[in-house]
C-alpha positions in Angstrom: 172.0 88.6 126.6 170.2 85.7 124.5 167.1 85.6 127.1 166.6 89.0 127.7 166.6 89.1 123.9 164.2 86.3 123.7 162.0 87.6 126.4 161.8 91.1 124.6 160.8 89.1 120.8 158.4 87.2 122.4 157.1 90.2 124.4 156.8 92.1 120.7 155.2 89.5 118.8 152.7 89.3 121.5 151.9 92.7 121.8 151.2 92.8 117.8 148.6 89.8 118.1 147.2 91.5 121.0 146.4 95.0 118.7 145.7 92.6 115.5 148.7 93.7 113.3 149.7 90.0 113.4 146.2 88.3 112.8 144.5 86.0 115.2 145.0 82.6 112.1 148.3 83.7 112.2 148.7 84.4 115.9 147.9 80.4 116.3 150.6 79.0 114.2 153.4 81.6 116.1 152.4 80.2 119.5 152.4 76.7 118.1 155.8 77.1 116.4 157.8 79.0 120.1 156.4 75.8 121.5 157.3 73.5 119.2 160.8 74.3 117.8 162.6 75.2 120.7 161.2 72.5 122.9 162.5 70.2 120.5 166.0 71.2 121.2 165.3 70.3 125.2 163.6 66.8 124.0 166.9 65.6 122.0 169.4 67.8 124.1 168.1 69.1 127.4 171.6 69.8 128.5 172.2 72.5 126.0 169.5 74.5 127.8 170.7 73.9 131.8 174.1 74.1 131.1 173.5 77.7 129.5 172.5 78.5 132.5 175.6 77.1 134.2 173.6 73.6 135.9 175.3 70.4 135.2 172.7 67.3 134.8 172.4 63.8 135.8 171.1 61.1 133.4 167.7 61.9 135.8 168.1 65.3 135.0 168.6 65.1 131.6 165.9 63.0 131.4 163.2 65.5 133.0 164.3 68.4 130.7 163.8 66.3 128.3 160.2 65.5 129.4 159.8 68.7 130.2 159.9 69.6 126.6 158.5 66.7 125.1 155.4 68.2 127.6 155.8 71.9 125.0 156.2 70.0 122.0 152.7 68.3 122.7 150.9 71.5 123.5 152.2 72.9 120.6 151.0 70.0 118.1 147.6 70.0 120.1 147.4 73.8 119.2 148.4 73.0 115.3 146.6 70.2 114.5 143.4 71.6 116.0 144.1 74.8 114.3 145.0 73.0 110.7 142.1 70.3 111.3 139.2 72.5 113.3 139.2 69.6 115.7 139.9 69.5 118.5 139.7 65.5 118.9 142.8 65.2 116.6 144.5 67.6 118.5 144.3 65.9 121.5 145.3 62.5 119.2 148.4 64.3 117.8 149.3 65.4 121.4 149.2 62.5 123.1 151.0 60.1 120.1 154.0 63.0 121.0 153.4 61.4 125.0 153.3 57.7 123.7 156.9 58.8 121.7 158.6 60.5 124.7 157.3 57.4 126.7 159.6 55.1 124.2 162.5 57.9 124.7 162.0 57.2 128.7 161.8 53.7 128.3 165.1 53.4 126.2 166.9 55.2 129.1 165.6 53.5 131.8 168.7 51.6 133.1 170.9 54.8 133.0 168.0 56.9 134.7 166.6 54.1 137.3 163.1 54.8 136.1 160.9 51.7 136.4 160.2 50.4 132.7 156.9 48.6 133.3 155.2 52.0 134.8 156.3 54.0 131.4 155.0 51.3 129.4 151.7 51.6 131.3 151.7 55.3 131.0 152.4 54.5 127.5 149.3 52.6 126.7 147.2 55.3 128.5 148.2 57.6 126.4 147.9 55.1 123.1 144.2 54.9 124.4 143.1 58.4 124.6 145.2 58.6 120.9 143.0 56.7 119.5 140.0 57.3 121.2 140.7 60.6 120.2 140.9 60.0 117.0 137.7 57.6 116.5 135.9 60.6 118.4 137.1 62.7 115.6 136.4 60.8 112.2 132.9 59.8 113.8 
């Protein structure tokens, strides 16, 4: 079974960070990658994931999987570029440029879904704020 599987590596790999066989440095960039690369699968196809577990998705659907790991794919960059960078500032930056991306995604299906365009494209320049406020904060 693929999940019990994945459940079990995950367990490991945790277990040798928490007795420092895997170093803490080290540690960061394993938590950064099981939330990026995997949530990148549910960003582009979020049906692959439900369907595996036998659900079968509306365009709405789809579209909140998809959000849901666009939200993993953000936490994950916020914990690599404040680990690569030491700041935290262009963490937060990177993380929310992957919110103003996944806005666009939104946006684009926004006839099929029935979401409201001109509330993502608010949402969208929120998050473009706090990028670049971010940012400034961070080569201040």
């Amino acid at each position: 079974e693929p999940v019990l599987a994945t459940i079990a590596f995950m367990a490991i790999i945790a277990e040798l960070g928490r007795q420092s066989i895997i170093p803490a440095d080290a540690m960061a960039y394993v938590t950064s990658a099981f939330y990026i690369l995997p949530s990148l699968l549910e960003v582009f196809s979020p049906e692959t994931t439900f369907e595996s577990f036998g659900f079968a998705l509306s365009p709405l659907g789809k579209l909140l999987g998809g959000n849901f790991g666009a939200i993993k794919v953000s936490a994950g960059v916020f914990l690599l570029v404040t680990k690569l960078t030491g700041k935290v500032d262009l963490g937060l930056a990177a993380a929310a440029a992957v919110g103003v991306l996944n806005c666009f995604k939104v946006a684009a299906s926004a006839d099929e879904t029935g979401i409201e365009k001109p509330g993502i494209i608010f949402w969208a320049l929120i998050q473009s704020v706090i990028a670049i406020l971010a940012y400034k904060g961070a080569i201040a």
